[in-house]
ROTOR-221737 format. One line per 5 residues: their letters; for each residue x, y, z of C-alpha. Coordinates in steps of 0.2 Angstrom, whole numbers, plus 5000, padded with zeros to 4 digits. Example, Ala and Ser with C-alpha at 12.3 -4.5 7.8 and 13.67 -1.06 7.14 Angstrom:
2
as> 5062:4978:5039; 5068:4995:5036
END
This chain:
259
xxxxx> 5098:5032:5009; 5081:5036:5003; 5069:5044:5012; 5048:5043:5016; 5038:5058:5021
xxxxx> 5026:5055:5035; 5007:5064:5036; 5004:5064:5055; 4985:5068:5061; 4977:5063:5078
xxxxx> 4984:5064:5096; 4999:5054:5097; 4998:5038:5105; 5010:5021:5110; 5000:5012:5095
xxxxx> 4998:5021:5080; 4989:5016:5065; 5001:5018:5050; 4996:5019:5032; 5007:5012:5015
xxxxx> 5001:5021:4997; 4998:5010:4982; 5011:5014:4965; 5011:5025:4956; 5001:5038:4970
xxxxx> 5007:5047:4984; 4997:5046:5003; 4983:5058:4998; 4976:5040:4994; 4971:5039:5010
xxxxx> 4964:5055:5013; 4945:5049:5013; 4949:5034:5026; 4958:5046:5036; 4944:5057:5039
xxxxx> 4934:5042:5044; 4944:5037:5058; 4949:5045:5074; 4967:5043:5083; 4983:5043:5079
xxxxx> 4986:5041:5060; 5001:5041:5050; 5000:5041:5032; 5016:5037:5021; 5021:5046:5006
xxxxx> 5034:5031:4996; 5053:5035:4989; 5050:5048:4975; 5034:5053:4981; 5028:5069:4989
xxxxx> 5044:5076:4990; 5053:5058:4998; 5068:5054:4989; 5077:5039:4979; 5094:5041:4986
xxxxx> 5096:5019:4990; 5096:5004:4978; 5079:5001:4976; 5070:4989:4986; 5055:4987:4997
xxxxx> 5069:4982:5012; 5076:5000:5008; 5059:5006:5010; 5054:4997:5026; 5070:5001:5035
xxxxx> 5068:5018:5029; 5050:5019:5039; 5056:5010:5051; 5069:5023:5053; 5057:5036:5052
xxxxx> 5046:5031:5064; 5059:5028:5078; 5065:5046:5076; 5045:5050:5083; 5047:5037:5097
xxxxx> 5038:5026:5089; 5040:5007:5094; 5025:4996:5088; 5012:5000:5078; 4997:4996:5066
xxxxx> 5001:4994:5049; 4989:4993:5033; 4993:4995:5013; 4987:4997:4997; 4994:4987:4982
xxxxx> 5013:4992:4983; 5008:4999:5004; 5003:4980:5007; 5020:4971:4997; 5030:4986:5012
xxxxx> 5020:4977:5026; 5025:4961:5019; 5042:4967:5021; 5038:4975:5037; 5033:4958:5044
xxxxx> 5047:4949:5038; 5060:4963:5045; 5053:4965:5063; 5037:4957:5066; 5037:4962:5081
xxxxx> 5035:4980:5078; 5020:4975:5070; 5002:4976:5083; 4993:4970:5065; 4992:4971:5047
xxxxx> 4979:4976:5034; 4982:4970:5019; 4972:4979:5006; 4971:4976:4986; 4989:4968:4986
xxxxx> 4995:4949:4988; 5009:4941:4995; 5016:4933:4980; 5031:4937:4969; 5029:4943:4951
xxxxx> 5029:4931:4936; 5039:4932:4924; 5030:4945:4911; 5023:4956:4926; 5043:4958:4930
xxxxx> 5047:4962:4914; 5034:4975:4911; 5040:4983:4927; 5057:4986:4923; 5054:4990:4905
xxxxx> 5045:5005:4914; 5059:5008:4924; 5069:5010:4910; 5058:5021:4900; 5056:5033:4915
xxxxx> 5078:5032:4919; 5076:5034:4900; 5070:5053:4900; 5052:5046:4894; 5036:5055:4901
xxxxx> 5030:5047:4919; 5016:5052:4917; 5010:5046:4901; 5019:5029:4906; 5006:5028:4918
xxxxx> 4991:5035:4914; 4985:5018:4904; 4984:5012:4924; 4969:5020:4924; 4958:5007:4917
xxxxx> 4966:4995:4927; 4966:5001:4946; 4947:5007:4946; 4932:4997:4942; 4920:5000:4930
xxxxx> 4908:5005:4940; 4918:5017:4947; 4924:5025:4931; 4906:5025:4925; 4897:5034:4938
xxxxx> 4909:5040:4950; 4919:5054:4939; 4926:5064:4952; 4934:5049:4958; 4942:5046:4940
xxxxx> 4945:5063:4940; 4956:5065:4956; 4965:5049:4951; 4969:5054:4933; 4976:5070:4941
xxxxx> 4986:5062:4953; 4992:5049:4938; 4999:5065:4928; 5010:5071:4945; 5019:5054:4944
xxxxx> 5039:5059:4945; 5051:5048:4933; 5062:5045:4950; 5050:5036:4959; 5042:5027:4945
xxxxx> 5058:5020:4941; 5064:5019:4958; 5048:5008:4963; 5045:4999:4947; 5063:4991:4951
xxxxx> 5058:4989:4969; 5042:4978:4966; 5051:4968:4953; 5062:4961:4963; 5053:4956:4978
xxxxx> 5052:4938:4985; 5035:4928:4991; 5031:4932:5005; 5018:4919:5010; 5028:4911:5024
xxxxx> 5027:4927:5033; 5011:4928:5035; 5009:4911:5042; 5021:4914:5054; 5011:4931:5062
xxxxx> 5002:4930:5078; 4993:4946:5076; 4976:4954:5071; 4976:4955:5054; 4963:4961:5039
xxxxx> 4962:4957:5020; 4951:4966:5008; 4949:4965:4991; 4939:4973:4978; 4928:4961:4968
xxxxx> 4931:4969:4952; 4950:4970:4956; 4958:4964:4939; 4975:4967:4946; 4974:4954:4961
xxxxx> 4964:4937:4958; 4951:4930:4973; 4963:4916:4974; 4978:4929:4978; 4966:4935:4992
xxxxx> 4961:4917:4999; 4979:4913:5000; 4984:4927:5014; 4969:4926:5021; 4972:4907:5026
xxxxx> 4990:4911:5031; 4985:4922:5042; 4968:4912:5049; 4956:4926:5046; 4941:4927:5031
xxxxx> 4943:4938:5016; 4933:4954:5016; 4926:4957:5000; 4919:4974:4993; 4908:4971:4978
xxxxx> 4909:4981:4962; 4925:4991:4971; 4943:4989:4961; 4962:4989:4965; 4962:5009:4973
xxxxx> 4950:5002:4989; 4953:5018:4999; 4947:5030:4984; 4934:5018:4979; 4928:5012:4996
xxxxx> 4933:5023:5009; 4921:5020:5021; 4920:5001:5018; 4942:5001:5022; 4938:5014:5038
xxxxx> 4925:5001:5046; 4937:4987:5043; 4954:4994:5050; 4946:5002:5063; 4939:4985:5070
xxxxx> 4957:4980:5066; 4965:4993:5075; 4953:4990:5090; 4958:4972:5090; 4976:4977:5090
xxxx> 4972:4989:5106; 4965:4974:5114; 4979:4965:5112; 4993:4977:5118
END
């Protein structure tokens, strides 16, 4: 099976907050939230990243379960779950799986639909490039452009700086492993319509990797408004932390309010 590696911080408590890294990036992602928030906080490095392994067929039900598993093994029974990109198509599948382990969801730069057609080719022809023996990291660096704003590359270059360093530490097995998992999953629309919990969706403005229209979609599944950070891109926690720290703290506030 494969396996997940868990960052815990904060007193332990019945209600965690619980938090999914975007492809191709490890839970150091969530670093600068992190430090915004106080409680207990568990950040989630994916199969093939910071030292979790591929060792399953790849799929993001491979991955829940494997969270899942995880998290029982530290008593852990219902939770708050947020995600980036890749993070957010996990709570998707969390939601489908055992929505009532979910206390609420934050859904952050990431949408609910399936891949078309191209977007699942290009995934698995990375997939196989990476099986292949060819460099992870140069198949991903090109990302750059594409998962931080303009703004943020102009002016912000230690921000470019961490990412392209975090880019260049991609391992081939969890590229692959995830490419593979992400092509293959389903809409999930009809889940969100179908949660009763307190629920968040944020999207960057200047997000070329998922349309407003994406965003307006789950946001009316789940009856809440979208919450839109101008002139931020697809990596939100990088770009934004403080911004996604206000948000899934009100979040996870509504969550405690609700038991």
């Amino acid at each position: 099976m494969a396996t997940v590696t868990l960052t815990a911080s904060g007193e332990r408590s019945d209600l965690p907050l619980v938090l999914l890294a975007p492809f191709p990036l490890d839970s150091r992602v969530w670093e600068a939230v992190r430090k915004q928030l106080a409680g207990d906080i568990i950040a989630v490095d994916p199969p093939g990243f910071g030292g979790a392994t591929t060792d399953a067929d790849p799929s993001l039900e491979n991955y829940a379960q494997t969270l899942l598993n995880a998290l029982e093994d530290r008593g852990i029974d219902r939770f708050v779950v947020a995600g980036n990109s890749m993070g957010g198509y996990v709570a998707l599948a969390l939601a489908d799986l055992v929505p009532q382990r979910l206390a609420g969801i934050g859904l952050v730069g990431t949408k609910a639909s399936a891949d078309d057609d191209a977007a699942r080719t290009n995934r698995i022809d990375m997939a196989e490039k990476a099986e292949a023996g060819e460099d992870p990291a140069g198949l991903v660096a090109p990302m750059i452009d594409k998962v931080l704003a303009p703004a943020t590359r102009e002016k912000q270059a230690e921000i470019v700086r961490a990412v392209e360093g975090w880019l260049a530490e991609a391992p081939a097995d969890g590229v692959a492993w995830c490419q593979r998992a992400m092509a293959a999953r389903p809409d999930r629309t009809r889940v969100l319509k179908q949660l009763d919990i307190p629920a968040a969706v944020i999207h960057g403005s200047d997000d070329p990797l998922m349309d407003a229209g994406s965003q307006r979609d789950m946001a009316g599944a789940l009856g809440v408004t979208v919450d839109t950070l101008e002139g931020r891109g697809h990596l939100l926690p990088v770009e934004a932390p403080r911004e996604v720290a206000a948000i899934l703290r009100d979040l996870w506030q509504r969550a405690r309010r609700r038991g």
